[in-house]
TITISE-598823 format. One record per residue (C-alpha): x, y, z; residue number from 1; residue in one letter. Coordinates in nm, 4 decimals. Example, Ala and Ser with C-alpha at 12.3 -4.5 7.8 and 13.67 -1.06 7.14 Angstrom:
residues 2
+----------+----------+----------+-------+------+
:       c1 :       c2 :       c3 : kevex : dofi :
+----------+----------+----------+-------+------+
:   1.2300 :  -0.4500 :   0.7800 :     1 :    a :
:   1.3670 :  -0.1060 :   0.7140 :     2 :    s :
+----------+----------+----------+-------+------+
END
This chain:
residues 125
+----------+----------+----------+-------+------+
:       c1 :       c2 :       c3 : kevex : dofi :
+----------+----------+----------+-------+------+
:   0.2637 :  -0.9708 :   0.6394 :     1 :    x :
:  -0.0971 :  -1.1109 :   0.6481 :     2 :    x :
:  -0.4180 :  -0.9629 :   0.5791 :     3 :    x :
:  -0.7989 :  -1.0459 :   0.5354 :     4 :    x :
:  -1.0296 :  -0.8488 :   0.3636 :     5 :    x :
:  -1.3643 :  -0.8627 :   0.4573 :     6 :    x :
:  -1.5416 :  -0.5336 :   0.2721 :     7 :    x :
:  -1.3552 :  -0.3406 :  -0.0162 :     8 :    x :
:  -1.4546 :   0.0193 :  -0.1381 :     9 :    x :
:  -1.6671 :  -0.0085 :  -0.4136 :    10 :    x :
:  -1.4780 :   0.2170 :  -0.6697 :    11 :    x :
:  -1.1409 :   0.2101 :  -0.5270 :    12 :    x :
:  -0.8868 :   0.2581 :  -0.7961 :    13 :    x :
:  -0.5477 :   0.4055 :  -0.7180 :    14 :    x :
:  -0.5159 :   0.4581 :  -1.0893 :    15 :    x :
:  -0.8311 :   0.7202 :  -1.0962 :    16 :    x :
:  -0.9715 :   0.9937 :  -0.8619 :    17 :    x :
:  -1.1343 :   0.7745 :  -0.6182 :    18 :    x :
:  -0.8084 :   0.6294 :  -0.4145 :    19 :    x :
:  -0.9884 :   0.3819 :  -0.1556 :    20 :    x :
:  -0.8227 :   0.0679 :  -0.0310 :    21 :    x :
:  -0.9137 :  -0.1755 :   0.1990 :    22 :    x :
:  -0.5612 :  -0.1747 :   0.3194 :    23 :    x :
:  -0.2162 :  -0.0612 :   0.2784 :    24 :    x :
:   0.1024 :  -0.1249 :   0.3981 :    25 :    x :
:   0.3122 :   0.1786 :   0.3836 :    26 :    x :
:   0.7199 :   0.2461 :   0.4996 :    27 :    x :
:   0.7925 :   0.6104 :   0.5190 :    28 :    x :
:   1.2167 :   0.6178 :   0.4621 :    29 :    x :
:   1.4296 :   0.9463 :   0.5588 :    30 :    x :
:   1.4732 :   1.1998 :   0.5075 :    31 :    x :
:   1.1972 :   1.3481 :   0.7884 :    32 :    x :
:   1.1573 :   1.6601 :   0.5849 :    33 :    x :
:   0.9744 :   1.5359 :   0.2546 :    34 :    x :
:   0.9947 :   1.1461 :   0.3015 :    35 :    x :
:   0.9627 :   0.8662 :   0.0402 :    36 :    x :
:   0.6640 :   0.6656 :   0.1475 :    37 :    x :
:   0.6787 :   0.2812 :  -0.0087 :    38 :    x :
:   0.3035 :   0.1802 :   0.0212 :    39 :    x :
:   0.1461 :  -0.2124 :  -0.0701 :    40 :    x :
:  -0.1737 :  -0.1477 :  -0.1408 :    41 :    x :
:  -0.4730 :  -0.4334 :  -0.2216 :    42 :    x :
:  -0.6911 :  -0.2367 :  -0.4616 :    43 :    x :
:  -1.0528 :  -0.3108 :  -0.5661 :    44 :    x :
:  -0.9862 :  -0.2496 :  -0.8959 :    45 :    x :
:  -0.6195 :  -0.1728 :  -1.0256 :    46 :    x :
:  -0.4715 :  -0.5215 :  -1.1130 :    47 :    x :
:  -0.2022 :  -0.6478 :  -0.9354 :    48 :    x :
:   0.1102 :  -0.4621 :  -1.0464 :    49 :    x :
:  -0.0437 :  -0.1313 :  -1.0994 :    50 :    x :
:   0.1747 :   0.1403 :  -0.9460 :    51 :    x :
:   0.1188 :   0.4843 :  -0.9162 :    52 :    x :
:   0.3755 :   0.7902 :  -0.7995 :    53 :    x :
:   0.2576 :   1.1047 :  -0.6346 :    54 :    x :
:   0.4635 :   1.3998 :  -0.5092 :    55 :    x :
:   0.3130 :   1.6392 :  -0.2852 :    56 :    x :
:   0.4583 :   1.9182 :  -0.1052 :    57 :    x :
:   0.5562 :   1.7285 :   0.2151 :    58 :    x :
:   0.5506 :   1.3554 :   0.0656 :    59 :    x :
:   0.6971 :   1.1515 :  -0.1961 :    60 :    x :
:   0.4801 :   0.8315 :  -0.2440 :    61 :    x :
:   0.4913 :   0.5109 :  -0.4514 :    62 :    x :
:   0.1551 :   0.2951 :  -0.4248 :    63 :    x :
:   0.1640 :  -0.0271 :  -0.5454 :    64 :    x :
:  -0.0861 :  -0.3300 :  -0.5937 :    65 :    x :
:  -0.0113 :  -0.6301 :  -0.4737 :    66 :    x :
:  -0.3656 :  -0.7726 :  -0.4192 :    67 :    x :
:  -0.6587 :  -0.6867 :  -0.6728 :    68 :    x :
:  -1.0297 :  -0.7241 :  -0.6279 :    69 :    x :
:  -1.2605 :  -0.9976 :  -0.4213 :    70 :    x :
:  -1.1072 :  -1.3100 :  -0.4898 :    71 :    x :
:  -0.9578 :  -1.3575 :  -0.1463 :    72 :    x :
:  -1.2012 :  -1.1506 :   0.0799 :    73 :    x :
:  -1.2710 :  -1.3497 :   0.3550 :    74 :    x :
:  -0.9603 :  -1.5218 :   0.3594 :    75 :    x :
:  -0.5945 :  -1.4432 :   0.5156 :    76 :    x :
:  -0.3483 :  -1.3756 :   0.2707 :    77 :    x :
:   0.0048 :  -1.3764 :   0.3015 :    78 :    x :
:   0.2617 :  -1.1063 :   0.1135 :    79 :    x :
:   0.6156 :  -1.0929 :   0.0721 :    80 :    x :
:   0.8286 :  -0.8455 :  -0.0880 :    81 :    x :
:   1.1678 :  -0.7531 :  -0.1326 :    82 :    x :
:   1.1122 :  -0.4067 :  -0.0628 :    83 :    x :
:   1.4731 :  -0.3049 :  -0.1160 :    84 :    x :
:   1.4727 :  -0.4330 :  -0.4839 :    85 :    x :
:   1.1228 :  -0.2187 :  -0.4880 :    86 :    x :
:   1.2752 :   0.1102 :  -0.3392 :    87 :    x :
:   1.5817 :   0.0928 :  -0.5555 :    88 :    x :
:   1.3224 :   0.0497 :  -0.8986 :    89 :    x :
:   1.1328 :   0.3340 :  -0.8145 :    90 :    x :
:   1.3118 :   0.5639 :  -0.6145 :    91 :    x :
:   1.6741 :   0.5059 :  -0.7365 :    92 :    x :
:   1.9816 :   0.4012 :  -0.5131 :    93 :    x :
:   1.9752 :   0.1992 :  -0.2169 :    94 :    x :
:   1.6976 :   0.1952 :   0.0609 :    95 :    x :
:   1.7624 :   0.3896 :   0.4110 :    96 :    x :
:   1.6399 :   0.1899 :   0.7083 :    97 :    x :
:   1.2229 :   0.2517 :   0.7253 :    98 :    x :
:   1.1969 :   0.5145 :   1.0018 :    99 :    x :
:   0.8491 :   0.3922 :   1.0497 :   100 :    x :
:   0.5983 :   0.1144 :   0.9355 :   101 :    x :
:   0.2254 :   0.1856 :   0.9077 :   102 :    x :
:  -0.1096 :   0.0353 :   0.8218 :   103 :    x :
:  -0.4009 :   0.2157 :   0.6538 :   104 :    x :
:  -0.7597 :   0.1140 :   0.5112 :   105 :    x :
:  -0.8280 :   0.4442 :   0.2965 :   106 :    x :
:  -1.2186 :   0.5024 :   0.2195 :   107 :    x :
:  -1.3174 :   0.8079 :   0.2522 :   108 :    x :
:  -1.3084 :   0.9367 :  -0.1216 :   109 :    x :
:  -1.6277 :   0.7837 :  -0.1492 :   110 :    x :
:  -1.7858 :   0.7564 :   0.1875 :   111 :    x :
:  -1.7427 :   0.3812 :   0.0991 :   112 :    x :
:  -1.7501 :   0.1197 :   0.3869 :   113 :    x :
:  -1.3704 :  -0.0703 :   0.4018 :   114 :    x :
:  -1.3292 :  -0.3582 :   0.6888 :   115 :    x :
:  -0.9140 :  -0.5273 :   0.6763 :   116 :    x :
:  -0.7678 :  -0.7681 :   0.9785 :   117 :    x :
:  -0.3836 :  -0.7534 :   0.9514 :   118 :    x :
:  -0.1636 :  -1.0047 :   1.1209 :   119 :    x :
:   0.2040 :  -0.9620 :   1.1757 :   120 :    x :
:   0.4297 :  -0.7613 :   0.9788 :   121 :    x :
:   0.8042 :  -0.8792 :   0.9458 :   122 :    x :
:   1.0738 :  -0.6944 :   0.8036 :   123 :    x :
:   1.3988 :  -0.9011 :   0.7868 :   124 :    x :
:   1.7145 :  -0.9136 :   0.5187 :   125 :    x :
+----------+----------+----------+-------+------+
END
């Protein structure tokens, strides 16, 4: 995929209390009742890397940072991942097929201002 930032959250930090991204790229995998939720996140502040695991009632989630603070606001950036290799490290076993793909820019912890473009997202083998 490909995204710009343009304005990040001032405090985001998926590693404290104050969550905000500029973006994320999230696949939610079955099953529909409690799914696993594989989110790429670029942080403000939580170097590239950084992952974090939350389960809630109704979601199992994996965050992780694949871009980290200003350096490339302004610019497009393009990702890749193997996100098989990354659901079998931190879920265990083999990936299901994604039964959807999803794009967020997450601010509100803060009230901070957030601003992403993203281009095309391609899943392929």
């Amino acid at each position: 995929w490909q995204w710009k930032a343009v304005t990040l959250p001032e405090q985001g930090d998926i590693r404290g209390e104050i969550r905000d991204q500029v973006a994320r790229i999230v696949l939610m995998f079955p099953p529909r009742y409690r799914p696993r939720m594989l989110g790429y996140v670029w942080d403000t502040r939580a170097p590239v890397g950084t992952e974090a695991h939350t389960k809630q009632t109704m979601l199992d989630r994996w965050l992780v940072v694949v871009r980290s603070g200003s350096a490339d606001v302004g610019r497009w950036v393009r990702e890749t991942r193997n996100v098989e290799r990354d659901y079998t490290r931190l879920f265990g076993g083999a990936p299901p097929a994604p039964m959807a793909v999803g794009v967020e820019s997450h601010s509100e912890d803060a009230a901070h201002a957030s601003e992403v473009y993203i281009g095309p997202i391609t899943l392929g083998r």
